[in-house]
N, C-alpha and C positions, 0 to 999 in steps of 0.2 A: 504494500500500500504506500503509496507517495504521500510526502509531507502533507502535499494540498490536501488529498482528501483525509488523512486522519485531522488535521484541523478542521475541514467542515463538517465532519461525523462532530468531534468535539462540539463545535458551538453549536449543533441542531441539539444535540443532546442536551448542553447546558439550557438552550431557548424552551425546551419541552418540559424540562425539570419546571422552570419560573412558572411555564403556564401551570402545570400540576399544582407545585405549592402554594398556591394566596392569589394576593393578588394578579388581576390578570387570566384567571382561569373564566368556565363558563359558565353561567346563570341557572345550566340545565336540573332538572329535578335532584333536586340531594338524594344519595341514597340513604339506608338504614341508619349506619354508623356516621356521619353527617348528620341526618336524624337526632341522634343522644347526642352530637356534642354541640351544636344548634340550641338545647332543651338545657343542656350542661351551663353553657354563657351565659344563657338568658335567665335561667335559676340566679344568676352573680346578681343583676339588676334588680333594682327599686319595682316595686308590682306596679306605678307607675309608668316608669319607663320601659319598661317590658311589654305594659300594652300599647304605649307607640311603636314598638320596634316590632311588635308584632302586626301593627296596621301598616307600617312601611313596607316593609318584609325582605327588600334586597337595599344595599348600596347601590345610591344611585350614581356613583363613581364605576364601579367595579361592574353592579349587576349580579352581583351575589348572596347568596340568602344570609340576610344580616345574622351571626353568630358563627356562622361557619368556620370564622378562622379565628374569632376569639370574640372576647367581650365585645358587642357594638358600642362605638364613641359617640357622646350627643356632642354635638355642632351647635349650642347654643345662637350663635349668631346670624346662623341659617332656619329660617322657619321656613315649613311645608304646613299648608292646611291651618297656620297658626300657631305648630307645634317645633320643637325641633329637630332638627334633621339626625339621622345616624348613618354612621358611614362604618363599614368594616373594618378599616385599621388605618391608622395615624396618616401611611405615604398618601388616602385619599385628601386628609385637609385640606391643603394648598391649591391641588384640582377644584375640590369645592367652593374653596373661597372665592379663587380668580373665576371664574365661571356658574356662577349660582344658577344661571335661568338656562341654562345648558342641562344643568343636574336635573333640577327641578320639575323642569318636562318629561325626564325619564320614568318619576314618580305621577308622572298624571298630572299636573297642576304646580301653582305657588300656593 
């Protein structure tokens, strides 16, 4: 195998890892085990905030079912519906911030 291609094996394989792990992966139906640790996160939350995250239900950054990849963040300074917003994990804030009404239509409304 020549240099070139054990480096592009490499970096597809590193690009597939990223999508696998976290952010960046797909919206598609969580499975089982996704399922409990979704129910796990959301257990950490205020019974509050737990029922907005559950009327949100994905990052409107990511697209992923909020909990999935760890406790959901509230976005105080981002309201949806009124409320505020949650996002999957921290690298979303700054996407959120500079672009709110980009986000916010992903979720249906401001």
């Amino acid at each position: 195998m020549s240099r070139t291609t054990t480096l592009f094996s490499g970096l597809a394989l590193s690009a597939a890892m990223l999508v696998v792990a976290g952010c960046g992966s797909s919206g598609d139906a969580p499975d089982n085990d996704v399922q409990a640790k979704i129910k796990k996160n959301l257990a950490k939350l205020s019974a509050e905030d737990r029922a907005l995250v559950e009327k949100q239900k994905i990052c409107p950054v990511e697209g992923t079912p909020l909990g999935s990849m760890d406790v959901p963040i509230k976005v105080p300074e981002v309201l949806w519906n009124g409320q505020p917003v949650f996002i999957c994990c921290d690298g979303c804030r700054n996407k959120l911030l500079d672009d709110r009404d980009k986000y916010l239509e992903k979720l249906g409304g401001k």
